[in-house]
C-alpha positions in Angstrom: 0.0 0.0 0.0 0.8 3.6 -1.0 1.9 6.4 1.4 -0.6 8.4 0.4 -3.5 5.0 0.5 -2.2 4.3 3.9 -2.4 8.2 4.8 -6.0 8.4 2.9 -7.6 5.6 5.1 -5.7 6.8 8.4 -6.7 8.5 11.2 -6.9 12.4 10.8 -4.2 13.1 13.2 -2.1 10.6 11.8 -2.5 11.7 8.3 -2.4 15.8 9.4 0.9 14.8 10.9 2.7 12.7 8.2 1.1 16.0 5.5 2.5 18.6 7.3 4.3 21.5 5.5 2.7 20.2 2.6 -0.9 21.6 1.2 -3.0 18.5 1.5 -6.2 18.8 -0.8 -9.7 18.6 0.8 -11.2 15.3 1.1 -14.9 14.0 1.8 -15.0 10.4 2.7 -17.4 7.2 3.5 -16.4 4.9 6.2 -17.5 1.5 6.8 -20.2 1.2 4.4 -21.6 -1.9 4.3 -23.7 -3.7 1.1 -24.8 -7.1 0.9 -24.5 -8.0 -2.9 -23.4 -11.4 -5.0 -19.4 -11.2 -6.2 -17.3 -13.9 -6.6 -15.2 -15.5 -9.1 -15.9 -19.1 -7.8 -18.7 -21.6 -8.3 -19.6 -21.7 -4.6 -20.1 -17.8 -4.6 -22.7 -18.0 -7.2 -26.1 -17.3 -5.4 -24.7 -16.5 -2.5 -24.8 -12.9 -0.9 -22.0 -11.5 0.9 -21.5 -8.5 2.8 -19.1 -5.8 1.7 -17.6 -3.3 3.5 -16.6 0.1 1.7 -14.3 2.6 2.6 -13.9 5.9 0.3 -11.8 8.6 0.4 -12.2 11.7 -2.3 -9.7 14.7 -2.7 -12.0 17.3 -4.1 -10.9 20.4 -5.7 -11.3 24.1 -3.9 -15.3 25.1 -3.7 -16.2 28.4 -4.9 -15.8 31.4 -2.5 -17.7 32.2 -0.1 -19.7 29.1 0.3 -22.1 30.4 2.1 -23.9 26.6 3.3 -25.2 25.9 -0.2 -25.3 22.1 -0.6 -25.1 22.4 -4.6 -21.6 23.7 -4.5 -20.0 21.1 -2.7 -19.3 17.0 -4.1 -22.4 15.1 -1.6 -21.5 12.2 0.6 -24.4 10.5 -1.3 -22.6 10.7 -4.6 -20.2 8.3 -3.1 -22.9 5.7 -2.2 -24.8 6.0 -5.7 -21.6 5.3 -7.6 -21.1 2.3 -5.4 -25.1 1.1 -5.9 -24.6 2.1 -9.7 -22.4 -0.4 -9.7 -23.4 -2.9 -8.2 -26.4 -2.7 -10.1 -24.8 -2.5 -13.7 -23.7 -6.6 -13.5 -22.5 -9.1 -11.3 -18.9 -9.2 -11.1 -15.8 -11.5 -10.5 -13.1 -9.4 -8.7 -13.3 -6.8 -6.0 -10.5 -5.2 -8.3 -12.9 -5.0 -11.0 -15.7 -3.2 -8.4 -13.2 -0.3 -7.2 -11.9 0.2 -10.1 -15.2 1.2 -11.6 -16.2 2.9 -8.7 -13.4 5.4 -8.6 -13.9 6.2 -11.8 -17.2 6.8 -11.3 -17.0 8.8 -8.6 -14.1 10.8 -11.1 -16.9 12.4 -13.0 -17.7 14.3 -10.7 -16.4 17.6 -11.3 -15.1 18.5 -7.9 -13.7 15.2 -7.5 -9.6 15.1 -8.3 -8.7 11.9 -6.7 -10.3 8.6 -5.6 -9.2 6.2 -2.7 -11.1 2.9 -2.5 -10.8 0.0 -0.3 -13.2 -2.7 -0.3 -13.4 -6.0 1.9 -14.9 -9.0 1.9 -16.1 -9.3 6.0 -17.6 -13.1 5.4 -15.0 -15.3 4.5 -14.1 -16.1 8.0 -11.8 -14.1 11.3 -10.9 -12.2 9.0 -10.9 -9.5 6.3 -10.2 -9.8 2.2 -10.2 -7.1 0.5 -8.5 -4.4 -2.0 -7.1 -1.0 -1.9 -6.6 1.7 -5.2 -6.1 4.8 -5.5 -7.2 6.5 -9.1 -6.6 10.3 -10.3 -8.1 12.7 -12.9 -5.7 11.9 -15.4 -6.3 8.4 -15.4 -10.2 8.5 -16.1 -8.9 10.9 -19.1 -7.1 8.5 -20.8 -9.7 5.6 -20.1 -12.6 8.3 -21.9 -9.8 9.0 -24.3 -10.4 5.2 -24.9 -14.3 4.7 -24.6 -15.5 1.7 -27.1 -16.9 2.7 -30.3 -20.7 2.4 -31.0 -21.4 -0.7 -33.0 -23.8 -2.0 -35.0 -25.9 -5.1 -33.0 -27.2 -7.3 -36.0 -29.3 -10.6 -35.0 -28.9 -13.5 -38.1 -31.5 -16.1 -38.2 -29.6 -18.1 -40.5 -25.7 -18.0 -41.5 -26.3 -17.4 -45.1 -27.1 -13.9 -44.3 -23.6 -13.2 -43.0 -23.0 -11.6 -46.1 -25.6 -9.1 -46.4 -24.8 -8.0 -42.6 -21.9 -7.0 -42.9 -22.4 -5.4 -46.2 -24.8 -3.5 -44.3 -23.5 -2.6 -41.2 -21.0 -0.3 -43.3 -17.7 0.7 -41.8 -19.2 0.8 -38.8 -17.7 -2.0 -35.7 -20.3 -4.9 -36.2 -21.6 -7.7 -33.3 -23.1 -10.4 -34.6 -26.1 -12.0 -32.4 -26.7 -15.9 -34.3 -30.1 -17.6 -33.5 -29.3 -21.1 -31.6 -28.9 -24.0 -33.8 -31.6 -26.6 -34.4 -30.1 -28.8 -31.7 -32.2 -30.9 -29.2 -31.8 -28.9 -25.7 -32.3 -31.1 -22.5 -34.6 -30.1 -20.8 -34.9 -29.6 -17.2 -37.6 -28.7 -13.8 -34.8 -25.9 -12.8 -35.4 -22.7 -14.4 -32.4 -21.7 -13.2 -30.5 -24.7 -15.0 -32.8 -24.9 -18.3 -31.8 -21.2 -18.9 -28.6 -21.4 -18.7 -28.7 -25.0 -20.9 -30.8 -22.5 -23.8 -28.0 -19.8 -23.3 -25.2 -22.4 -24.0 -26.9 -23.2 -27.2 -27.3 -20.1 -28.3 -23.4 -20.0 -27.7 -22.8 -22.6 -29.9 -24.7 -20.6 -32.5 -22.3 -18.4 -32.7 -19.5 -20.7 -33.4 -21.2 -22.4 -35.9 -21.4 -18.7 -37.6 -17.8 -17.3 -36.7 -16.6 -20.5 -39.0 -18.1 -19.1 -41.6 -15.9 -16.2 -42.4 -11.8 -15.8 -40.7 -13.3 -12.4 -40.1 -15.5 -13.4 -37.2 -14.5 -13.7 -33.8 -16.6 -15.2 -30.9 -16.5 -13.1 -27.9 -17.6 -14.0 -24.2 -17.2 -11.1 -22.5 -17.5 -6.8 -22.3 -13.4 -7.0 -22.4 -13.7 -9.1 -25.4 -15.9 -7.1 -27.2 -14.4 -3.9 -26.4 -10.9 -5.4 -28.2 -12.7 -6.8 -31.0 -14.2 -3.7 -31.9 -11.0 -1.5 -30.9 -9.2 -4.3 -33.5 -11.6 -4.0 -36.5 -12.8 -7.2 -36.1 -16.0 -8.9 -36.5 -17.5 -9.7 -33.4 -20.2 -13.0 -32.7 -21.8 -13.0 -29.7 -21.6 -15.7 -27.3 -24.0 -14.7 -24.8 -24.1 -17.7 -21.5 -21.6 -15.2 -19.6 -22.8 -12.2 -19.9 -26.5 -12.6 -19.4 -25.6 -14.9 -16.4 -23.5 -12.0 -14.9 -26.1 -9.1 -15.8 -28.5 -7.2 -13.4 -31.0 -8.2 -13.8 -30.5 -10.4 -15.9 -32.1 -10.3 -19.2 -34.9 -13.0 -20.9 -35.9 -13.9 -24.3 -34.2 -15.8 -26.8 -31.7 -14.7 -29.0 -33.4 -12.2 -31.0 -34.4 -10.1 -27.2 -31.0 -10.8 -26.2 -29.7 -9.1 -29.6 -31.8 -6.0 -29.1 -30.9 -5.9 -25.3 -27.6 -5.9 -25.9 -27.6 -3.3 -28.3 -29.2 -1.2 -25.6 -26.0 -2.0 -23.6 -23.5 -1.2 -26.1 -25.2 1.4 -26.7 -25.4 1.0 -30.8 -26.4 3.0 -33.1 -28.6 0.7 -35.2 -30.0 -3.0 -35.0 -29.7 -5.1 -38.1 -32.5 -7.8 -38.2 -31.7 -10.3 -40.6 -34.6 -13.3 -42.1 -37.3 -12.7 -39.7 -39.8 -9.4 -38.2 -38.3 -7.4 -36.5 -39.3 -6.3 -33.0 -40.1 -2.9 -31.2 -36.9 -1.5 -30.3 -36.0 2.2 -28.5 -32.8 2.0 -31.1 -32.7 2.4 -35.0 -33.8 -1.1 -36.8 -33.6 -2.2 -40.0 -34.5 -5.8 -41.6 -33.3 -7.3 -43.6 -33.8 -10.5 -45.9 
């Protein structure tokens, strides 16, 4: 850990003592916040809640003179919580690197806010504490907007011969593929829970059975996946199981609702609807075939 984490999360006479001379910046914080939420990269954590405890720390930049007690010109307490429920909310995650890191830089976009120390724990794993610490500045949450994903083009094939006219379509602009499951036999089971995911796998092997159609195509499980795909020029073809298992809450409908849901994700700028009708949709939609 840092000088300046250790001095961030210390106590104030501690950290007033180890700043002195210098001109330490204002800072707001959150202490022991506490959320009960499902994170975990292993099989046993999935379905099962677990408290975490949140400690925040923001350097904020000098308020506007004189102040005079108005709320709206200082960076709220609550701010810190929301970015930590936005979160939270946004998917289910692996790694509690993964949640601070989004969390600082959430709490970055704040104007007022200049720097952000996080340090989460897990407090359930037994007499003692697991947990992470980062720190994250302005600069840093330039660069990552400096590298914010391109908006794609979200396209939903019902059948692999229309690979062609897709991506004729889609332009120059980065292309995901969404590919209807193949006509295999799905086993069927009582568990919701397990017959979902079953119909989700088969939808991924969907789109492997389109990606071998063209050396263009990748298939991509995951946001990091996409994100380099589409950086890279490449085509990308959905394979949905992870993500949609991770998501909250988590999405329904078959591939065609999963295609026009995750274009609402990525945040595309048209939907591509290839060999069937296509469905009410908040984004631009054309059909094709």
């Amino acid at each position: 850990m840092t000088s300046d984490t250790s001095h961030a999360f210390d106590q104030l006479e501690a950290r007033a003592a180890a700043m002195a001379g210098a001109d330490p910046a204002d800072r707001i914080s959150v202490r022991n916040y506490v959320v009960e939420v499902e994170i975990g990269a292993f099989a046993q954590e999935r379905g099962l809640l677990q408290n975490l405890r949140f400690n925040i720390v923001v350097e904020v930049a000098p308020v506007p003179q004189p102040l005079d007690d108005d709320v709206d010109l200082i960076l709220s307490y609550d701010r810190l919580t929301e970015a930590v429920g936005h979160e939270l909310r946004a998917e289910r995650l692996n790694l509690l690197e993964t949640l601070a890191d989004r969390v600082a830089l959430r709490i970055l976009r704040e104007p007022l806010a200049t720097r952000a120390f996080v340090r989460i724990e897990k407090i359930d794993r037994g007499p003692y504490d697991l947990g992470v610490e980062i720190v994250r500045s302005k600069p840093v949450l330039a660069q990552m907007t400096a590298r914010d994903a391109p908006r794609p083009v979200v396209a939903y094939l019902s059948d692999p011969g229309y690979l062609a006219e897709v991506i004729v379509a889609a332009g120059a602009a980065p292309l995901i593929l969404v590919a209807a499951a193949p006509g295999l036999a799905v086993p069927h089971s009582a568990s919701a829970v397990a017959q979902r995911q079953m119909d989700l796998l088969a939808m991924d092997q969907g789109a492997w059975q389109l990606a071998a159609k063209d050396a263009r195509c990748f298939v991509v499980a995951t946001r990091t996946e996409l994100d380099w795909t589409m950086r890279a020029g490449e085509i990308s073809v959905w394979a949905p199981a992870r993500i949609v298992r991770d998501a909250v809450p988590a999405p329904g409908g078959d591939a065609l609702a999963l295609a026009v849901w995750l274009a609402g994700q990525m945040q595309a700028v048209e939907v591509l609807v290839a060999g069937v009708d296509a469905p009410e949709c908040a984004i631009p939609l054309r059909r094709l075939g």
